[in-house]
C-alpha atoms as one frame of an Amber mdcrd trajectory, in Angstrom:
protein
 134.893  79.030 160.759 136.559  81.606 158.482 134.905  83.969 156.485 135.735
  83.200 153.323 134.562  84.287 149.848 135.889  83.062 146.387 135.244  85.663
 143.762 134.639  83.031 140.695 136.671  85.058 137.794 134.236  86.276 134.667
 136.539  83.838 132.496 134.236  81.036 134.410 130.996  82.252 134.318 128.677
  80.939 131.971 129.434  82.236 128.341 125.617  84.142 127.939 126.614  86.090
 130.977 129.771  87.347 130.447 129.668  91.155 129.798 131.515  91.085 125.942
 129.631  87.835 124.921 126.649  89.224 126.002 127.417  92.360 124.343 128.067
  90.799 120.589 125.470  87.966 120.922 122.220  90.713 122.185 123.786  94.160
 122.130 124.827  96.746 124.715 120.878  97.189 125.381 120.703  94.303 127.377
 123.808  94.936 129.140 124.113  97.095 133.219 125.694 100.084 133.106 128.343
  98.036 135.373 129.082  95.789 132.388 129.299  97.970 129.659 132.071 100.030
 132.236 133.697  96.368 132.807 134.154  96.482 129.144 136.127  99.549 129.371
 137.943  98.855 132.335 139.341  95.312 130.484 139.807  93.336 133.968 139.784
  93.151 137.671 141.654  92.133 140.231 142.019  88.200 141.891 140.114  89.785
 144.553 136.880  91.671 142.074 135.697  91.527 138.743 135.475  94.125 136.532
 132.138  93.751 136.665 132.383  94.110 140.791 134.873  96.927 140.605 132.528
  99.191 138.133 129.319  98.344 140.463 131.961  99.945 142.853 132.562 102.939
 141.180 129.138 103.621 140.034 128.581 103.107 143.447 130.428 105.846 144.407
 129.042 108.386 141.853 125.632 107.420 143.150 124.931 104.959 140.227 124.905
 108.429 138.032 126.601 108.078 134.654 125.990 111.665 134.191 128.605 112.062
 137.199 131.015 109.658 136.267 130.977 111.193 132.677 131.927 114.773 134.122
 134.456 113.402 136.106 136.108 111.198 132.889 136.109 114.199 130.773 137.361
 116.662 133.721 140.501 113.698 133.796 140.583 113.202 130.667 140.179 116.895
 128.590 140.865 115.039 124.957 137.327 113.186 125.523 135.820 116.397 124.372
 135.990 115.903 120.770 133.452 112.782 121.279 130.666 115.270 122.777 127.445
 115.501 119.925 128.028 118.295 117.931 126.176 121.364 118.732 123.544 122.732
 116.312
């Protein structure tokens, strides 16, 4: 028997659990890191979900925002203007 696995796209999944729905109806406080990243990210592939490909990349940055963060503004230099002021 093949091994096969359907990734079942986040346009199917149940309106409550998709990331932005869930975002608008409860807030980002109820949302994964990995969701609130899908967000950003807009879409995945036929073969992962957003949501699939951020648990990825978290993944890789052991699950530290702080890591990811460095890394977006070290690729991204502009993204220093949205740092908190400093006192």
């Amino acid at each position: 028997m093949e091994n096969y696995e359907q990734k079942l796209g986040i346009k199917l999944w149940a309106e409550e659990d998709r990331p932005r729905e869930k975002l608008l109806l409860h807030g980002r406080r109820h949302l994964t890191d990995a969701e609130l990243i899908a967000i950003l990210i807009g879409s995945g592939s036929k073969n992962e979900t957003a949501v699939d490909l951020s648990k990825r990349i978290l993944s890789f940055y052991d699950n530290s925002l702080t890591k990811l963060g460095k890394l977006l503004f070290w690729i991204f230099p502009g993204l220093e203007v949205l740092e908190k002021p400093k006192h």
